[in-house]
N, C-alpha and C positions, 0 to 999 in steps of 0.2 A: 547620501551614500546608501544603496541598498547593500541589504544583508540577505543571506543563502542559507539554506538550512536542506539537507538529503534525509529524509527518512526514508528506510528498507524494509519491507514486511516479506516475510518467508512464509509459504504453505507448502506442505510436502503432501503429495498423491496419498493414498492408502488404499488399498491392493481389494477392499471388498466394501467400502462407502459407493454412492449413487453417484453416479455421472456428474452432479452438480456439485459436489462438496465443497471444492476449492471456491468455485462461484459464491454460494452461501456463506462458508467463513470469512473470505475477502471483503466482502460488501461490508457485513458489519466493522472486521476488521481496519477497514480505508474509513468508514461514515465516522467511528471513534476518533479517529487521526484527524480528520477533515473540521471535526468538531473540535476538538483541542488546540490545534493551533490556529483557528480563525477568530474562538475565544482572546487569543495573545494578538491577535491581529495582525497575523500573517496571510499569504493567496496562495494558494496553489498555481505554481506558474508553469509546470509541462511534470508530464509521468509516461514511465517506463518500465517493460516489463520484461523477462529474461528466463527462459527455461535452463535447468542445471539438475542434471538426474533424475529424479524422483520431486524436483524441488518447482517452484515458480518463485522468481523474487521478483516482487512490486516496487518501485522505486517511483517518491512522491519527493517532488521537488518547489521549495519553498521560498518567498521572498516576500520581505518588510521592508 
């Protein structure tokens, strides 16, 4: 039987950073995640992403 697991990462815009910031904090953000549970020996099985105000939510979906 596989098992599921949803992690959500939040970045919020900010009004006078460079064009890229969300980009730059994400990447390290998702490679820390990506690295943690592959350690537990999990895959990353499909990811999604969802603008909400000011906000982007990342959505990394997991199965063992």
């Amino acid at each position: 039987m596989k098992h599921y697991k949803v992690e959500t990462l939040i970045f919020y815009t900010k009004a006078f950073a460079n064009k890229n910031h969300i980009k730059e904090a994400s990447q390290k953000a998702i490679q820390e995640m990506l690295d943690k549970y592959s350690r537990d020996g999990w895959q990353l099985s499909s990811t999604d992403a969802a603008p909400f105000g000011a906000a982007i939510y990342i959505y990394l979906y997991f199965e063992k």
